[in-house]
Biopython code that builds the backbone (N, CA, C, O; Angstrom):
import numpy as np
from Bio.PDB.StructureBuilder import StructureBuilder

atoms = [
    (1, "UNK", "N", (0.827, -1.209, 0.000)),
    (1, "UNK", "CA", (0.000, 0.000, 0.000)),
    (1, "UNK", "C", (0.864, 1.264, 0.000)),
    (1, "UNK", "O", (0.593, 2.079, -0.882)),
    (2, "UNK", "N", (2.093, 1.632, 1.041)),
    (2, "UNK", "CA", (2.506, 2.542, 0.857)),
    (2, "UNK", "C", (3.551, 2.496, -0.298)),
    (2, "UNK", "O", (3.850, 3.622, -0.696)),
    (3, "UNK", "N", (4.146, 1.522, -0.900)),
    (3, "UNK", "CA", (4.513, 1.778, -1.988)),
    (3, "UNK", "C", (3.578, 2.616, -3.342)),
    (3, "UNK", "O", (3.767, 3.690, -3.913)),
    (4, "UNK", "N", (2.663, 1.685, -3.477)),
    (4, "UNK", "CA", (1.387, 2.368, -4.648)),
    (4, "UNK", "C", (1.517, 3.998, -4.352)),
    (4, "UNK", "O", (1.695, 4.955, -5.106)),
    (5, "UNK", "N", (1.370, 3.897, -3.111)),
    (5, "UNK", "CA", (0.850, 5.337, -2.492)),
    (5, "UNK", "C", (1.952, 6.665, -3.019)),
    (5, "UNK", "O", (1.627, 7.836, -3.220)),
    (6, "UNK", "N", (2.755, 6.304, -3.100)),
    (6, "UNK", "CA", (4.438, 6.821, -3.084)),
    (6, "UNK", "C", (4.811, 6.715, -4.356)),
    (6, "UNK", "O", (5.413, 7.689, -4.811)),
    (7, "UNK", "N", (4.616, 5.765, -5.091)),
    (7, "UNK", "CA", (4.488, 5.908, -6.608)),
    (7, "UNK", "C", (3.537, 6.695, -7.166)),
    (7, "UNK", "O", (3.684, 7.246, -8.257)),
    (8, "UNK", "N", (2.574, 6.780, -6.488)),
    (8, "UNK", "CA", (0.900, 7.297, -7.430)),
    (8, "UNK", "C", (1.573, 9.176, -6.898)),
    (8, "UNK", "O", (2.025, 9.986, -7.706)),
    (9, "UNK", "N", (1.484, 9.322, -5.954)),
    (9, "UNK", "CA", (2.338, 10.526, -5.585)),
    (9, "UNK", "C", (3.061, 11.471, -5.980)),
    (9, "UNK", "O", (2.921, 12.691, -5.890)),
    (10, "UNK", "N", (4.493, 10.322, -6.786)),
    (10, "UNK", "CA", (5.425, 10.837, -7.654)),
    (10, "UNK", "C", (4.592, 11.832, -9.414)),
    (10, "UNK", "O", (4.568, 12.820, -10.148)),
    (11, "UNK", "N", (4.081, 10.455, -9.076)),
    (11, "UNK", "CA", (3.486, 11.079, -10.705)),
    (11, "UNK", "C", (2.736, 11.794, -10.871)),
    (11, "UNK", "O", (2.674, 12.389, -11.947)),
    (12, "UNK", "N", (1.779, 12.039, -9.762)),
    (12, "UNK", "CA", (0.907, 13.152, -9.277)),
    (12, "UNK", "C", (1.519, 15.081, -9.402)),
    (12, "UNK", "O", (1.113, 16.158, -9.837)),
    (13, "UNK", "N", (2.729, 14.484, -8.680)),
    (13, "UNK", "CA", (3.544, 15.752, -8.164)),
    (13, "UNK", "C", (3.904, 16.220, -9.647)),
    (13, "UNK", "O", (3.925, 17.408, -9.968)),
    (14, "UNK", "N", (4.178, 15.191, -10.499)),
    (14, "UNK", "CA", (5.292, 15.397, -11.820)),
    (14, "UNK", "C", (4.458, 16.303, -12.765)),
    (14, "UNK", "O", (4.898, 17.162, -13.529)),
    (15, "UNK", "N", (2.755, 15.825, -12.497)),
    (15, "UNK", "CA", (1.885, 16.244, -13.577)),
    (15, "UNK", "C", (1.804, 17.959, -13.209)),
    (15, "UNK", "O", (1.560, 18.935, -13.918)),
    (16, "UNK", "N", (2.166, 17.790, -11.610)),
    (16, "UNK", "CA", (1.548, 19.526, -11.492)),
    (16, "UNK", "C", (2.521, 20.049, -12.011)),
    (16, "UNK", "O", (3.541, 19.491, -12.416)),
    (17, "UNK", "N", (2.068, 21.922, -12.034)),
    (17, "UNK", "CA", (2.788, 22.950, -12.438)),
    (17, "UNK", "C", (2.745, 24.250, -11.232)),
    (17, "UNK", "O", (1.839, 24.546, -10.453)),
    (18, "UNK", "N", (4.008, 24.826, -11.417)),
    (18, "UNK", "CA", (3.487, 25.679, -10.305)),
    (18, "UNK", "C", (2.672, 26.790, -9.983)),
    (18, "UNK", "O", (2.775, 27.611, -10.895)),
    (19, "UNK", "N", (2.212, 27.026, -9.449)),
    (19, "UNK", "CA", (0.818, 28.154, -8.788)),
    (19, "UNK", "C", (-0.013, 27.182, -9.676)),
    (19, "UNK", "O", (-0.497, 27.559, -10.743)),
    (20, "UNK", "N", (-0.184, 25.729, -9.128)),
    (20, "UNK", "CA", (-1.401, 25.130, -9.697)),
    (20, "UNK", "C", (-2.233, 25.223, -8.233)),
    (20, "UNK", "O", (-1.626, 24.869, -7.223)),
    (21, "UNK", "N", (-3.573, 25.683, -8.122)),
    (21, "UNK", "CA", (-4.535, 25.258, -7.128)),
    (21, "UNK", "C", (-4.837, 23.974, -6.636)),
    (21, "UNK", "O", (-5.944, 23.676, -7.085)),
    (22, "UNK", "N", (-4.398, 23.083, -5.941)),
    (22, "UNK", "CA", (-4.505, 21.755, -5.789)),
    (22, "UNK", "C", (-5.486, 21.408, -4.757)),
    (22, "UNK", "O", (-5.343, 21.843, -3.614)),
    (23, "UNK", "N", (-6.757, 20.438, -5.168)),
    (23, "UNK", "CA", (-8.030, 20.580, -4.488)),
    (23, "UNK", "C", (-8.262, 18.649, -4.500)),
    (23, "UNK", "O", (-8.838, 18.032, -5.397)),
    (24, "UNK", "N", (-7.627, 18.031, -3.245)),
    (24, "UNK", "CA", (-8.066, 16.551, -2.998)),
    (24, "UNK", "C", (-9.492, 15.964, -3.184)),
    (24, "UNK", "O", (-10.402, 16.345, -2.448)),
    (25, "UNK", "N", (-9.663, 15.194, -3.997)),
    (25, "UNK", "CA", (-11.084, 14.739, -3.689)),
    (25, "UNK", "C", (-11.109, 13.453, -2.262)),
    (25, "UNK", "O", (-11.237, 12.293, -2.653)),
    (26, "UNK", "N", (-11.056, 13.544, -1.567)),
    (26, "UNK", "CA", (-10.880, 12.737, -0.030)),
    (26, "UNK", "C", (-11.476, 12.752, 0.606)),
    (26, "UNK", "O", (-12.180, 13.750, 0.753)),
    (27, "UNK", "N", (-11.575, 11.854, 1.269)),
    (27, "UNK", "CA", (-12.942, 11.133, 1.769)),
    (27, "UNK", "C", (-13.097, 11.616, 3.093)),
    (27, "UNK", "O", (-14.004, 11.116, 3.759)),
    (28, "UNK", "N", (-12.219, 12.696, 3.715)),
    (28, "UNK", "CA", (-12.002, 13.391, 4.913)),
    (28, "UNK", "C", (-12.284, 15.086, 4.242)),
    (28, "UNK", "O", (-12.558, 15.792, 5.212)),
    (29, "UNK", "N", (-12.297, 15.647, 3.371)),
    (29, "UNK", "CA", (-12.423, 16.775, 2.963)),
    (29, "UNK", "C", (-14.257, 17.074, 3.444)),
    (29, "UNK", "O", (-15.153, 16.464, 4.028)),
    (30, "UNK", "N", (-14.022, 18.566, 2.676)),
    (30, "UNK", "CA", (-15.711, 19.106, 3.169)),
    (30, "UNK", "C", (-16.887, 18.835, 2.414)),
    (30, "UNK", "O", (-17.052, 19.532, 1.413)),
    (31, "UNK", "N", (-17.861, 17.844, 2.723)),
    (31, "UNK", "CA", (-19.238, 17.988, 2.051)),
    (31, "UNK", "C", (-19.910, 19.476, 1.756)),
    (31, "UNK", "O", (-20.029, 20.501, 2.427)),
    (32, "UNK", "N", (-20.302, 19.063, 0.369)),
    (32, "UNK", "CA", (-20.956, 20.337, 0.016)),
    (32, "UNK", "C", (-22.096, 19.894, -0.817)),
    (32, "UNK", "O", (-21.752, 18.811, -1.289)),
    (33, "UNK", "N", (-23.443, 20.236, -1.284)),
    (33, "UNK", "CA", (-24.466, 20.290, -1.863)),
    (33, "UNK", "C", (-24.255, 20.956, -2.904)),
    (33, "UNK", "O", (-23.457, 21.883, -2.763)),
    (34, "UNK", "N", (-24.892, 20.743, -4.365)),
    (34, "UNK", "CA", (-24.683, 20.954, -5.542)),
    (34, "UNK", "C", (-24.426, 22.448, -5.380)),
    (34, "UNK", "O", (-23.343, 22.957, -5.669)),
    (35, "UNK", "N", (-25.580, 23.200, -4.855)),
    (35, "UNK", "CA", (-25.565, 24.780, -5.144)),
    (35, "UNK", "C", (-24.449, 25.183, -4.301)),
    (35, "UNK", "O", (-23.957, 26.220, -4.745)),
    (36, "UNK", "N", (-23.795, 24.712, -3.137)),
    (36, "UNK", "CA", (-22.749, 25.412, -3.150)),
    (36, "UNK", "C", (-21.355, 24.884, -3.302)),
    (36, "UNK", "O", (-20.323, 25.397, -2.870)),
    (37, "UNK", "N", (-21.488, 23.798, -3.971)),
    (37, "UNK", "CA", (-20.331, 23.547, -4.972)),
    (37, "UNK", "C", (-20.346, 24.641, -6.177)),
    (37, "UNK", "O", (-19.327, 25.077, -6.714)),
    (38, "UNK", "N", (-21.614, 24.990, -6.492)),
    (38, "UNK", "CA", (-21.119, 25.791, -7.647)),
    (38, "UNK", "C", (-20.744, 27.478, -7.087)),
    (38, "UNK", "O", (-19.912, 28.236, -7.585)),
    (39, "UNK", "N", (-21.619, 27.732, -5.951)),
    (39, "UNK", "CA", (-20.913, 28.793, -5.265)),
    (39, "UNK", "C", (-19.130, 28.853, -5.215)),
    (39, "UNK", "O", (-18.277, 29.682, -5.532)),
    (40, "UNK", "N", (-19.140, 27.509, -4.641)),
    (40, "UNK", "CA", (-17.315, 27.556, -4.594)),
    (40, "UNK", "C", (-16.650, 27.404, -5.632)),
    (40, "UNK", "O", (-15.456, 27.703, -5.661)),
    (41, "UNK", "N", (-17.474, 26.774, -6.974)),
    (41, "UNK", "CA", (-16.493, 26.926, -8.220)),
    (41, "UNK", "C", (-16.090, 28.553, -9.253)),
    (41, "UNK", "O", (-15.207, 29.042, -9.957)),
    (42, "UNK", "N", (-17.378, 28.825, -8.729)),
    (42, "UNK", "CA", (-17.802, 30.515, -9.041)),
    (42, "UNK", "C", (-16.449, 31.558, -8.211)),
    (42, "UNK", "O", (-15.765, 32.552, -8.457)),
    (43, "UNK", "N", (-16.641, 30.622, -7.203)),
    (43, "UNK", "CA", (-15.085, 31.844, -6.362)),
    (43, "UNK", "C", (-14.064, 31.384, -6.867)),
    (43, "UNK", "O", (-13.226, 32.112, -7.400)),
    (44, "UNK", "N", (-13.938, 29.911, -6.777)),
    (44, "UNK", "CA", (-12.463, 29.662, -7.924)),
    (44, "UNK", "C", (-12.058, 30.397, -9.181)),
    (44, "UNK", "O", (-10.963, 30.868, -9.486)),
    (45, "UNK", "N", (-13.057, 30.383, -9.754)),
    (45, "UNK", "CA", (-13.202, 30.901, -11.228)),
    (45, "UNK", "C", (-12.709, 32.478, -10.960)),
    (45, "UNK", "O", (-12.338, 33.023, -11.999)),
    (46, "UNK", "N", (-12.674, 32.865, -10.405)),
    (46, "UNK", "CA", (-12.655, 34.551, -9.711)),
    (46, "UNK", "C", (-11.452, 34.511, -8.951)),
    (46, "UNK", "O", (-10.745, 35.495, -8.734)),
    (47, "UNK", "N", (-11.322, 33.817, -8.712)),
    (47, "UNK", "CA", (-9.672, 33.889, -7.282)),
    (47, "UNK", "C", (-8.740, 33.026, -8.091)),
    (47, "UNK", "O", (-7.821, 33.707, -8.546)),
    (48, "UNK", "N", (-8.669, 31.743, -8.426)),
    (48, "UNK", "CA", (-7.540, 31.118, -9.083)),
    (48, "UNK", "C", (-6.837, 32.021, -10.712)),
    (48, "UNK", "O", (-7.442, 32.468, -11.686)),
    (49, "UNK", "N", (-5.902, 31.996, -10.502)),
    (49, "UNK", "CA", (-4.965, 32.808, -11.591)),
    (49, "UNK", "C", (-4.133, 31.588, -12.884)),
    (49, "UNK", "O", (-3.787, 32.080, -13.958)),
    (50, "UNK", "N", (-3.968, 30.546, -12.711)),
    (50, "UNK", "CA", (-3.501, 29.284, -12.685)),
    (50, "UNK", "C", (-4.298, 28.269, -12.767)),
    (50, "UNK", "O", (-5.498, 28.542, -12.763)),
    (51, "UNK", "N", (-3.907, 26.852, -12.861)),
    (51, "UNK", "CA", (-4.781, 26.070, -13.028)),
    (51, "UNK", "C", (-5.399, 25.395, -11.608)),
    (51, "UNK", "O", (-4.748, 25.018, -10.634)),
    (52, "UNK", "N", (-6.461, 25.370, -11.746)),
    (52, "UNK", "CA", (-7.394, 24.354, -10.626)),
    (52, "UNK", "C", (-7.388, 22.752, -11.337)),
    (52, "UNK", "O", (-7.774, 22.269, -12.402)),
    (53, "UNK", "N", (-6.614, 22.170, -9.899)),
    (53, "UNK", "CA", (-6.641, 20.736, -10.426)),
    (53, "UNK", "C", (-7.249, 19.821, -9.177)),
    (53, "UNK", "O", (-6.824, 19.854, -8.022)),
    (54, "UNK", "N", (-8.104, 19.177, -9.563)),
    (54, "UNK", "CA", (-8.786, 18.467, -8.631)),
    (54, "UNK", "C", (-8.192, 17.049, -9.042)),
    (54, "UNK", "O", (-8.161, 16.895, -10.262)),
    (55, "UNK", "N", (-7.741, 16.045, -8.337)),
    (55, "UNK", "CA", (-7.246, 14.953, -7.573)),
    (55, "UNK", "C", (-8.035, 14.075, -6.947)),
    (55, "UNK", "O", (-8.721, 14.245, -5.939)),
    (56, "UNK", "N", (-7.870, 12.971, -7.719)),
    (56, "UNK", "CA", (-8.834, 11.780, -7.051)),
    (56, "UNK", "C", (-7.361, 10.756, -6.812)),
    (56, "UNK", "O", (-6.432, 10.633, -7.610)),
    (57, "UNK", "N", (-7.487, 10.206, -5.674)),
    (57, "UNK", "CA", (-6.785, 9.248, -5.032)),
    (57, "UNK", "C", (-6.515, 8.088, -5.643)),
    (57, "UNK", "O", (-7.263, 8.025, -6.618)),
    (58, "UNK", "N", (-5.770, 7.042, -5.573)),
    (58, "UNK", "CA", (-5.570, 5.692, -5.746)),
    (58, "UNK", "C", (-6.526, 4.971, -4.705)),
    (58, "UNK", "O", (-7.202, 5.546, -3.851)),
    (59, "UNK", "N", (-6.465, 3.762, -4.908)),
    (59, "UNK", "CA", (-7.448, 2.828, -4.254)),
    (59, "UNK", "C", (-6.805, 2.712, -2.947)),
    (59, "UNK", "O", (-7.318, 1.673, -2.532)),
    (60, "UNK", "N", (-6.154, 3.044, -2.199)),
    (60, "UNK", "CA", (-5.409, 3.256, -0.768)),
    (60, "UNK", "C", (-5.293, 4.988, -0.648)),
    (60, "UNK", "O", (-4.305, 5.374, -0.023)),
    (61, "UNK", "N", (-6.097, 5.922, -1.122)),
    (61, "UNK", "CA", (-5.444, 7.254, -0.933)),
    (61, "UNK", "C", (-4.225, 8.116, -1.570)),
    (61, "UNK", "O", (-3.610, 7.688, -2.547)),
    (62, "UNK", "N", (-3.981, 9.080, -1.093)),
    (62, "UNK", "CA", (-2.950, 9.834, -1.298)),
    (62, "UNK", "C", (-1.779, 9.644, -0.605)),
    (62, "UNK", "O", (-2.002, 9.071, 0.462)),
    (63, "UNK", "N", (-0.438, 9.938, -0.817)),
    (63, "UNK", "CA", (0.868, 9.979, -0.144)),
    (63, "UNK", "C", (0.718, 11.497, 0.404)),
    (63, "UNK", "O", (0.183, 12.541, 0.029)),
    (64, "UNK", "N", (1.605, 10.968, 1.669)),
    (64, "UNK", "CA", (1.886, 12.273, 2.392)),
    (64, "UNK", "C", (2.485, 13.439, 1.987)),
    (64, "UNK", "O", (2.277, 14.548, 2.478)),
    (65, "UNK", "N", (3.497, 13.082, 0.766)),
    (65, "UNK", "CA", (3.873, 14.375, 0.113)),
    (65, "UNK", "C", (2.773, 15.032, -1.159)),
    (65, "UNK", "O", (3.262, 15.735, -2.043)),
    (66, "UNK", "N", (1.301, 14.730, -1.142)),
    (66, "UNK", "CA", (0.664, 15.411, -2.164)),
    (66, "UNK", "C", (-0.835, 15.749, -1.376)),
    (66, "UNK", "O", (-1.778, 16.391, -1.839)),
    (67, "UNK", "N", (-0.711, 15.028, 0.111)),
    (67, "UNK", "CA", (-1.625, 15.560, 0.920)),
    (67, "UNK", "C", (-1.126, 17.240, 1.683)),
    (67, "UNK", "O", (-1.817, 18.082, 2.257)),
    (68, "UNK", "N", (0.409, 17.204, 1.350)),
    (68, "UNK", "CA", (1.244, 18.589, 1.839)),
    (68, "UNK", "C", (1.520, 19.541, 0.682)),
    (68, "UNK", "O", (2.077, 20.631, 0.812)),
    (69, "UNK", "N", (1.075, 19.023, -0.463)),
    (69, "UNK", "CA", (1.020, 19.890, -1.601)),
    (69, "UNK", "C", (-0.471, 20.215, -1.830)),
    (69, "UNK", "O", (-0.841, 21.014, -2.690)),
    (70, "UNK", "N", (-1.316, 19.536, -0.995)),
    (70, "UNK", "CA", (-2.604, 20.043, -1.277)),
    (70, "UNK", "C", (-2.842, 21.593, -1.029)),
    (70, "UNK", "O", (-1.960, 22.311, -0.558)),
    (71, "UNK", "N", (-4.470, 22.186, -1.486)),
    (71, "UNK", "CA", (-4.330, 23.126, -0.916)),
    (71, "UNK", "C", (-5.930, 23.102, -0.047)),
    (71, "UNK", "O", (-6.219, 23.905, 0.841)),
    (72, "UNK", "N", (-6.715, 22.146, -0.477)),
    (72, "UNK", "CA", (-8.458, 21.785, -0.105)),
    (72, "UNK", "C", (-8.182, 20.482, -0.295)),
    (72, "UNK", "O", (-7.365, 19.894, -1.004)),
    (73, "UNK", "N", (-9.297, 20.017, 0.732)),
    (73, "UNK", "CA", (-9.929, 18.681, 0.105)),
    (73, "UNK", "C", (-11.353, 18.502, 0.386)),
    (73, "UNK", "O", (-11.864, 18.668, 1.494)),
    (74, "UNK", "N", (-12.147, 18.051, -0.999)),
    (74, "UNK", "CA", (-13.783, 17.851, -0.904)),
    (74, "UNK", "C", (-13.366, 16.144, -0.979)),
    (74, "UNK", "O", (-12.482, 15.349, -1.297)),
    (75, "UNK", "N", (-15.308, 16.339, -0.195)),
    (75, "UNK", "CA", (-15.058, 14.981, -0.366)),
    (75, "UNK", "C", (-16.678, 14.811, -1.233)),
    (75, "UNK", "O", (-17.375, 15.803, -1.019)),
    (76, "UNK", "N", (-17.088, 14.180, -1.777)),
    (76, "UNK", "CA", (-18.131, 13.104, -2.666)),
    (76, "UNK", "C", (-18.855, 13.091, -2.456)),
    (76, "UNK", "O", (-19.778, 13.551, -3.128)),
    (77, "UNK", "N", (-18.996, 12.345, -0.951)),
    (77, "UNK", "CA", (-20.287, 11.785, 0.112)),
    (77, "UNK", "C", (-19.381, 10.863, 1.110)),
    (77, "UNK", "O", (-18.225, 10.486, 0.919)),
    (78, "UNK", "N", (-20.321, 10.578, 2.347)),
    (78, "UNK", "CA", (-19.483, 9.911, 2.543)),
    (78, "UNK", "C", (-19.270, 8.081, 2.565)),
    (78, "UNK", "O", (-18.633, 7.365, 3.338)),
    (79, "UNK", "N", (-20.166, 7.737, 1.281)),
    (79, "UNK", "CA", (-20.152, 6.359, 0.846)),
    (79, "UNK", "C", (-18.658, 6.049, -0.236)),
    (79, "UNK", "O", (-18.050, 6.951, -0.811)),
    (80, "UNK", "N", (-18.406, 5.004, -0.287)),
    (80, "UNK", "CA", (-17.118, 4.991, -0.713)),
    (80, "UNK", "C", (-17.238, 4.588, -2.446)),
    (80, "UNK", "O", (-18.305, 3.977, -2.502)),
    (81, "UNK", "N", (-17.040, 4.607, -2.927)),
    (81, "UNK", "CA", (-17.494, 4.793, -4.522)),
    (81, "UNK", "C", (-16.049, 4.350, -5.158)),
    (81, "UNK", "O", (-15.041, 4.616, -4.503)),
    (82, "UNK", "N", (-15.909, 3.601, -6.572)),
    (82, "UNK", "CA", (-14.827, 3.180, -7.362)),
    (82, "UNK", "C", (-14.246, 4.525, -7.917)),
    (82, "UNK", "O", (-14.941, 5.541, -7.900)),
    (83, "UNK", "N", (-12.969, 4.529, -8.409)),
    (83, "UNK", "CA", (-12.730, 5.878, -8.828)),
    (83, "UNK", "C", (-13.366, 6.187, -10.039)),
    (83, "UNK", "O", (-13.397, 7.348, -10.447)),
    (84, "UNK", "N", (-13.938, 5.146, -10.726)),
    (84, "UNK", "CA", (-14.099, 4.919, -12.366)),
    (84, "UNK", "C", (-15.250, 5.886, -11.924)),
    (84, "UNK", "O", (-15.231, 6.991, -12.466)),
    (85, "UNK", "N", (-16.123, 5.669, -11.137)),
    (85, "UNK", "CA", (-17.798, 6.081, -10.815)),
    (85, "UNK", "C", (-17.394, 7.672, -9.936)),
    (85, "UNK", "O", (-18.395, 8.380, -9.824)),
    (86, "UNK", "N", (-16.608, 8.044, -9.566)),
    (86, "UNK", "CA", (-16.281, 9.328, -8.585)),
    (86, "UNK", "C", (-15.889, 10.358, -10.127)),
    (86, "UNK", "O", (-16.406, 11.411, -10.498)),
    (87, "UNK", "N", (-14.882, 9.606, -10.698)),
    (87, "UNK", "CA", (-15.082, 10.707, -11.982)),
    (87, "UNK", "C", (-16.683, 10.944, -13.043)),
    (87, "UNK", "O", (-16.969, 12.115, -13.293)),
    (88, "UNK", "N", (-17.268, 10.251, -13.389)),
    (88, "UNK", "CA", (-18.298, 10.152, -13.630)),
    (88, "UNK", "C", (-19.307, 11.229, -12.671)),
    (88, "UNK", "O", (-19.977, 12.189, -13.052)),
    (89, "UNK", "N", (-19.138, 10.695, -11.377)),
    (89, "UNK", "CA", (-20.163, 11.526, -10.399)),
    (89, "UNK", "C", (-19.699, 13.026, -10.271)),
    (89, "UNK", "O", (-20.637, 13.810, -10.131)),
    (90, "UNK", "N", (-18.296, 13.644, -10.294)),
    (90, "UNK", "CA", (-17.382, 14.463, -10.069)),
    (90, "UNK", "C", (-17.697, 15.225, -11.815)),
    (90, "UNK", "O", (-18.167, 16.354, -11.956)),
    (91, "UNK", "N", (-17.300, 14.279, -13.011)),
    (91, "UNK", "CA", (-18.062, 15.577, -13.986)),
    (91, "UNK", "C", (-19.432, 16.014, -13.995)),
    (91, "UNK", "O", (-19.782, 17.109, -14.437)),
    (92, "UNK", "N", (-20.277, 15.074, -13.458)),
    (92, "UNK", "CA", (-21.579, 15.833, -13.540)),
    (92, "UNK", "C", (-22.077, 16.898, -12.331)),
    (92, "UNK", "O", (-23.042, 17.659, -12.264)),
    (93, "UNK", "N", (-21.112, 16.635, -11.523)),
    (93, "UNK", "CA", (-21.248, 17.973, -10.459)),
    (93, "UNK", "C", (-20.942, 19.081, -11.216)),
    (93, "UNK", "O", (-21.758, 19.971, -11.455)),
    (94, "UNK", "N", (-19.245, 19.061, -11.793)),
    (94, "UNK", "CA", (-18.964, 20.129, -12.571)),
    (94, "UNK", "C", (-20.034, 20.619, -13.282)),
    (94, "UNK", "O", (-20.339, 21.725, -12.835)),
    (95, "UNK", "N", (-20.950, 20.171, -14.473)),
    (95, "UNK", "CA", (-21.277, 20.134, -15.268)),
    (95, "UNK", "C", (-22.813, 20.726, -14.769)),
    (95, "UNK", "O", (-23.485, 21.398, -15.552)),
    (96, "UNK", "N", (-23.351, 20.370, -13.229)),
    (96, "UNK", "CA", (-24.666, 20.843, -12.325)),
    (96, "UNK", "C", (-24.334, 21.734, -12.445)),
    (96, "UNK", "O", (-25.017, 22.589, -13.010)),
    (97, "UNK", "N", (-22.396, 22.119, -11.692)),
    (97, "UNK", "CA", (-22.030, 23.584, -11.319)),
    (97, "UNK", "C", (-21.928, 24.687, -12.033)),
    (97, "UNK", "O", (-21.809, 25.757, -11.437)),
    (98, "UNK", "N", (-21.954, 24.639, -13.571)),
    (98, "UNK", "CA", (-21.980, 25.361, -14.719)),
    (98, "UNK", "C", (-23.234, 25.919, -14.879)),
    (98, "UNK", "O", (-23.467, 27.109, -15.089)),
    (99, "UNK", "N", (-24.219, 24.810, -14.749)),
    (99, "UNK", "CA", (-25.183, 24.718, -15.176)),
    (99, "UNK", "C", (-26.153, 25.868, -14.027)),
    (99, "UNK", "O", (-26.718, 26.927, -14.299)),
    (100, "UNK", "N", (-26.080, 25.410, -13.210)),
    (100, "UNK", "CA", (-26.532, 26.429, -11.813)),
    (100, "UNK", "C", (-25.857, 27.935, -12.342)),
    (100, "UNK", "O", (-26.629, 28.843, -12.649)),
    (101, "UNK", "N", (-24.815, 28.071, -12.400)),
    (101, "UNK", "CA", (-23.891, 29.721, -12.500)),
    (101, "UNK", "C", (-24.863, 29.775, -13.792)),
    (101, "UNK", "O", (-25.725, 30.647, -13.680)),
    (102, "UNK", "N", (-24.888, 29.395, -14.408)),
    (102, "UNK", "CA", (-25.406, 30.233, -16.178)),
    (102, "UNK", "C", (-27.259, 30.053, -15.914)),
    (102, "UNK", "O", (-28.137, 29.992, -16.774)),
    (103, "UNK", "N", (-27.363, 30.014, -14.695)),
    (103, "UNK", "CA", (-28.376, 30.070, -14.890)),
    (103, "UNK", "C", (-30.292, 29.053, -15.509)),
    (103, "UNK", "O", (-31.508, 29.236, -15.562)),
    (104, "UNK", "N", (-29.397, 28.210, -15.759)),
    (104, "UNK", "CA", (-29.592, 26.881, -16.406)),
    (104, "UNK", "C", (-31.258, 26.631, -15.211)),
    (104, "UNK", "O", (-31.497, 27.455, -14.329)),
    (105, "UNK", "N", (-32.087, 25.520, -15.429)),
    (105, "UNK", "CA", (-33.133, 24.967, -14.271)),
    (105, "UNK", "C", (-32.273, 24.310, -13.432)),
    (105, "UNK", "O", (-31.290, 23.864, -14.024)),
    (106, "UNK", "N", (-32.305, 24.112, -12.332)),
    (106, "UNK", "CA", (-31.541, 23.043, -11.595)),
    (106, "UNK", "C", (-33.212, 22.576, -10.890)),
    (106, "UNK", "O", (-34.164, 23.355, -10.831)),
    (107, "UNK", "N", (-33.219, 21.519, -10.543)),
    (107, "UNK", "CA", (-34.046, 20.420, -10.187)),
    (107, "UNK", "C", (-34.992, 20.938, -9.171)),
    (107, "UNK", "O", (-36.202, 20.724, -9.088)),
    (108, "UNK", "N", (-33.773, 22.083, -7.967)),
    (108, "UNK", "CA", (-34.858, 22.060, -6.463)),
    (108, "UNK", "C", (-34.950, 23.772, -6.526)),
    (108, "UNK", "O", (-35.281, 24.436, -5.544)),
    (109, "UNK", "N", (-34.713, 24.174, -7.424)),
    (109, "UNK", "CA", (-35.605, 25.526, -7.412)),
    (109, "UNK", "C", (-36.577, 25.658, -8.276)),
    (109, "UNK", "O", (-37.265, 26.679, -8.280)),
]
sb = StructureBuilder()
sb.init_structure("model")
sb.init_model(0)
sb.init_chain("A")
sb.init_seg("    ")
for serial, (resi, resn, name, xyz) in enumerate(atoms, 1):
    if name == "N":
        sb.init_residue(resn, " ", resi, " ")
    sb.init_atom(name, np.array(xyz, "f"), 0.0, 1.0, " ", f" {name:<3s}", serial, name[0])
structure = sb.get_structure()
């Protein structure tokens, strides 16, 4: 496990760039509800200068050196989900969160 962890890490670290916004998807980070996920993507969009990169874990988590390069961590829910299905669930938040800012119907208003 902590090998994976330490490998998945390396390559993690390699992909970033610097003044990248680094935002964990982890299963210890903050629950949020669609509308103010898109509240908080709306302030990203406004405050980040650089890229926003959101991070989904290996099947054991993150290494300690990219939980110290973080800068947030959300989390999902707190049911534990495959990563294949967290990206899936994770673009259509994005995609709520767009959708909410532009104004779009969202479901509970």
């Amino acid at each position: 496990m902590d090998q994976q962890k330490a490998k998945e890490g390396e390559l993690i670290l390699k992909a970033l760039q610097p003044g990248d916004v680094i935002v964990l998807l982890d299963e210890h980070g903050k629950e949020m509800r669609s509308i103010e996920f898109a509240d908080y993507m709306k302030r990203k969009m406004n405050t980040v200068n650089k890229r926003l990169v959101f991070i989904i874990g290996g099947p054991y988590g993150f290494s300690e050196k990219v939980y110290q390069a973080a800068h947030e961590k959300i989390s999902m829910s707190k049911m534990t989900f495959s990563h294949q299905m967290i990206r899936l669930i994770f673009v259509e938040q994005i995609y709520r969160a767009m959708t909410i800012l532009n104004g779009g119907p969202y479901h509970h208003e």
